[in-house]
N, C-alpha and C positions, 0 to 999 in steps of 0.2 A: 600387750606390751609387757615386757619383763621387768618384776618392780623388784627383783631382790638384789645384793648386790653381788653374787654368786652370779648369779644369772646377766646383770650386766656387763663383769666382766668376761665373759663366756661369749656375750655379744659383742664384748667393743675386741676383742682377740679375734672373731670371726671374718667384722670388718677388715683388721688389718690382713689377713690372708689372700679375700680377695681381694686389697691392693696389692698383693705379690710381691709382698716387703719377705726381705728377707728370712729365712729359717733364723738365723742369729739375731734379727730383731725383734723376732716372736720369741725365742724363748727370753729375750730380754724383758719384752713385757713381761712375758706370765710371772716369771722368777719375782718381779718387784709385786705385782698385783697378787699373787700368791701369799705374802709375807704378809700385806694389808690386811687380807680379806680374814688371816688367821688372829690378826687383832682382833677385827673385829668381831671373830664369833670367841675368842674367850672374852673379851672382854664387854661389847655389847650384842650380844646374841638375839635379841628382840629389836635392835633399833632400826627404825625403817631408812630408808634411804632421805627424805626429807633431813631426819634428824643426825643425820650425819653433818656434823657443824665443824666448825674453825678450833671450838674447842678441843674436840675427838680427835680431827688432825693433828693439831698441839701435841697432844699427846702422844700419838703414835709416832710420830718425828722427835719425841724428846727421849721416847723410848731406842731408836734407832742410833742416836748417839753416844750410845754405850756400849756399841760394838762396831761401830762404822766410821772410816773416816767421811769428812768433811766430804767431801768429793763423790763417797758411798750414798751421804744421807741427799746429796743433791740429787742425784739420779732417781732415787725415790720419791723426792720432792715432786719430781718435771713427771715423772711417771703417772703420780696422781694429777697432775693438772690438768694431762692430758686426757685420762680417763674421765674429768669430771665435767670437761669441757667437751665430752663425746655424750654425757650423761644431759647435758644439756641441750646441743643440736636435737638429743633425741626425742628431747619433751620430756624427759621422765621426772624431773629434778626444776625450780625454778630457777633458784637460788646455788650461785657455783660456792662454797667453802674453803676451796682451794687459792681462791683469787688471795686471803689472807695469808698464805703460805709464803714465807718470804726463804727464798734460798740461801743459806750458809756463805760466807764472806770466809772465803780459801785466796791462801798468799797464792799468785802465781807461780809456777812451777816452769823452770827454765829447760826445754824442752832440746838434749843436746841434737844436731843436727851435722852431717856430714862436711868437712872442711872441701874446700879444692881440690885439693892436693890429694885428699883420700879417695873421693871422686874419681881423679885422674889415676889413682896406682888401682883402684879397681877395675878401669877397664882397660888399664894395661896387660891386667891378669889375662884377661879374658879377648885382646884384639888380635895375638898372635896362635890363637888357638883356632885350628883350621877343621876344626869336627865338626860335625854338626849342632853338638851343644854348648861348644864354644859360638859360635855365629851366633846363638839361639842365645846366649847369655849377652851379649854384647848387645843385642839388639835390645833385650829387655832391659839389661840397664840402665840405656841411653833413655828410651823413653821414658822408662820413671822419671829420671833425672829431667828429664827437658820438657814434660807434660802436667807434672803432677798429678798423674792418674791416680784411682785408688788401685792395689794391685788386684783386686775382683773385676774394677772394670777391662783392663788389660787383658785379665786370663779371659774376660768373655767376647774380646774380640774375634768375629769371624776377618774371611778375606776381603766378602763383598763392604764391611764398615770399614777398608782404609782410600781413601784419596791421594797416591801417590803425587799428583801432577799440582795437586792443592795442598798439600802437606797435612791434611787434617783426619782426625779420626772420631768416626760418631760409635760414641759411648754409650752405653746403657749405666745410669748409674745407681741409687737407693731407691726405692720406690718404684723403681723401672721408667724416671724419666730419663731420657735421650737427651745428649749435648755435644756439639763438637766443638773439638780440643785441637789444635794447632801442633804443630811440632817441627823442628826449624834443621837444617841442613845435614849437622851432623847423624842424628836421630834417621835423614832420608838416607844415609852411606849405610848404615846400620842395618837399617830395616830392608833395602833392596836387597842387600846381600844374603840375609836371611832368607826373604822370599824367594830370591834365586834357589838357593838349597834345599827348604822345604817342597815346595812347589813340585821341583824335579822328584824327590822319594816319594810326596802322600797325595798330590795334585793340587789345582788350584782352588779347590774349596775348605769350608770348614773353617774349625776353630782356628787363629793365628799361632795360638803359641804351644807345640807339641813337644812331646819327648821325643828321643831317638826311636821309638818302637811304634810312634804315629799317633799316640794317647794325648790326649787333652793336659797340656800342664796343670798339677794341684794348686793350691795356697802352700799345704803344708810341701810341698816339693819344693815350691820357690823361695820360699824362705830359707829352706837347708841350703838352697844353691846360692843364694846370696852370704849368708852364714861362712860356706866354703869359701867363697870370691876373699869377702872382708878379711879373712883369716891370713889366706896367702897373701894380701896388699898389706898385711902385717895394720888393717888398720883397729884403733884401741880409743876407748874413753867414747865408744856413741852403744849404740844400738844396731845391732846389722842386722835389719830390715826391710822387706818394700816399703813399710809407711814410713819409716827414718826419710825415704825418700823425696815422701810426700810434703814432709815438714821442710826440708830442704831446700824443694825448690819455692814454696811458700817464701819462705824467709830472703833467700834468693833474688827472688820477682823483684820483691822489695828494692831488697841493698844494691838493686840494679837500675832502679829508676821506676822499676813499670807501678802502673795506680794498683790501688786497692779494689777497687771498682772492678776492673779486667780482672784481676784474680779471682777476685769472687765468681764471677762465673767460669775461668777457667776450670775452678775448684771445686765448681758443681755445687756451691752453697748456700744454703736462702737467705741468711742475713749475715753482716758484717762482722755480728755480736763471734757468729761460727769460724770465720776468717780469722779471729786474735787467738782461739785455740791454736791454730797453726803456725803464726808467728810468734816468736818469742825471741825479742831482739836483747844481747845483751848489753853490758854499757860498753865493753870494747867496738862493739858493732857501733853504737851510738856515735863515739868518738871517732870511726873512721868514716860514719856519713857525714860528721860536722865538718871535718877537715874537707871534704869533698865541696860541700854544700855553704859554709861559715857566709853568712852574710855578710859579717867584717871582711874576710879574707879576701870575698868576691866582689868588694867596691869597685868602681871603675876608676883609676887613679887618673 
């Protein structure tokens, strides 16, 4: 067994690999595990893994606040936790250290999110356009908008993951677990139509969402095309991006009635705690669910 802590982190980054976590959340870990491990060899370069205590973490988290926000030093916080609670399944460690690590108390952060209206002149842009990559933009809107995918799982849609006749689509999501995600009427105009046009130039297999030339869509491709969309719908004051989308219908679901419960798994999330990242209701939102909802208002007279 590997008792150094080079060496366990070396292990616990190997594990995640072969869970088939993402390229982006490997180098997430290493990046934060990286910055630790350099503490600790300037500053305890002989201490065994045992004596890596609550104190030692103190310090490296006190040290971390003097170039990080709040938000920064939390990620590092959860990064160790997790490593220490892998150091423990593993046997190597009795005693976790981390368990006294308490994460930073950050204001929330009011996450702006797509209006109707910009929604609607978005894919105004994009319904009258009869290319192919108008169809193909249209379609991908709609389903951000009405699924809450992330845009990774979207771009990893093949043809055999859609269920026309069911409306549903099985995702691959973080980790490479599988969920399916529902999608409602207008989302099915969208996507036939697409698939009619694709289908005919590349055939019926393969990835769902291609460029003109038959290529697999990027990340960094879809973002320029949404960037362009938002630009021409003249929309201002968000973020013009897939994940803006994600927050959107998050928020959405909500102020629409549907539980929290169903969005959580719509959303592919493990706990709830993950779910209020994505919500972030303002007070004007507040006041037009009260007026909806007012216990007084809705007495029976």
């Amino acid at each position: 067994m590997t008792t150094t802590l080079k060496g366990m982190v070396s292990a616990f980054l190997s594990t995640r690999r072969l869970r088939n976590l993402s390229p982006n959340t490997i180098t997430f870990y290493s990046q934060h595990l990286n910055k630790f491990l350099e503490f600790i060899e300037s500053n305890y370069p002989d201490v065994s893994l045992e004596q890596i205590d609550h104190t030692i973490l103190r310090e490296y988290v006190s040290g971390l606040k003097e170039n990080h926000s709040a938000g920064g030093v939390n990620h590092h916080i959860k990064v160790l936790k997790i490593l220490f609670k892998f150091m423990i399944e593993e046997g190597v460690i009795t005693e976790n250290p981390s368990k006294k690590i308490s994460r930073i108390k950050t204001d929330q952060v009011v996450i702006a999110t797509f209006t109707n209206n910009q929604i609607v002149a978005m894919l105004e842009v994009t319904k009258h356009q009869m290319d192919f990559p108008g169809i193909r933009n249209y379609a991908l809107i709609t389903l951000l908008y009405d699924t809450g995918c992330r845009i990774s799982e979207l771009l990893g849609l093949k043809i055999e993951n859609i269920q026309l006749d069911e409306k549903i689509l099985a995702v691959r999501g973080k980790g490479g677990k599988g969920r399916v995600v529902p999608f409602g009427d207008r989302s099915l105009i969208g996507l036939v139509k697409y698939l009619n046009r694709r289908n005919k130039l590349f055939g019926k297999e393969g990835v769902l969402f291609l460029t003109k030339f038959g290529d697999p869509l990027t990340l960094r491709m879809t973002n320029k095309i949404i960037e362009r969309i938002g630009e021409n719908a003249k929309v201002e004051n968000v973020r013009l991006s897939a994940h803006t989308f994600r927050h959107t219908f998050a928020k959405n679901w909500l102020m629409n009635g549907g539980d929290i419960f169903s969005l959580q798994k719509i959303l592919g999330l493990r706990t709830l705690d993950m779910v209020r990242n994505y919500v972030n209701i303002t007070f004007k939102d507040i006041q037009s669910q009260h007026s909806k909802f007012s216990p007084g208002d809705n007495l029976i007279k």
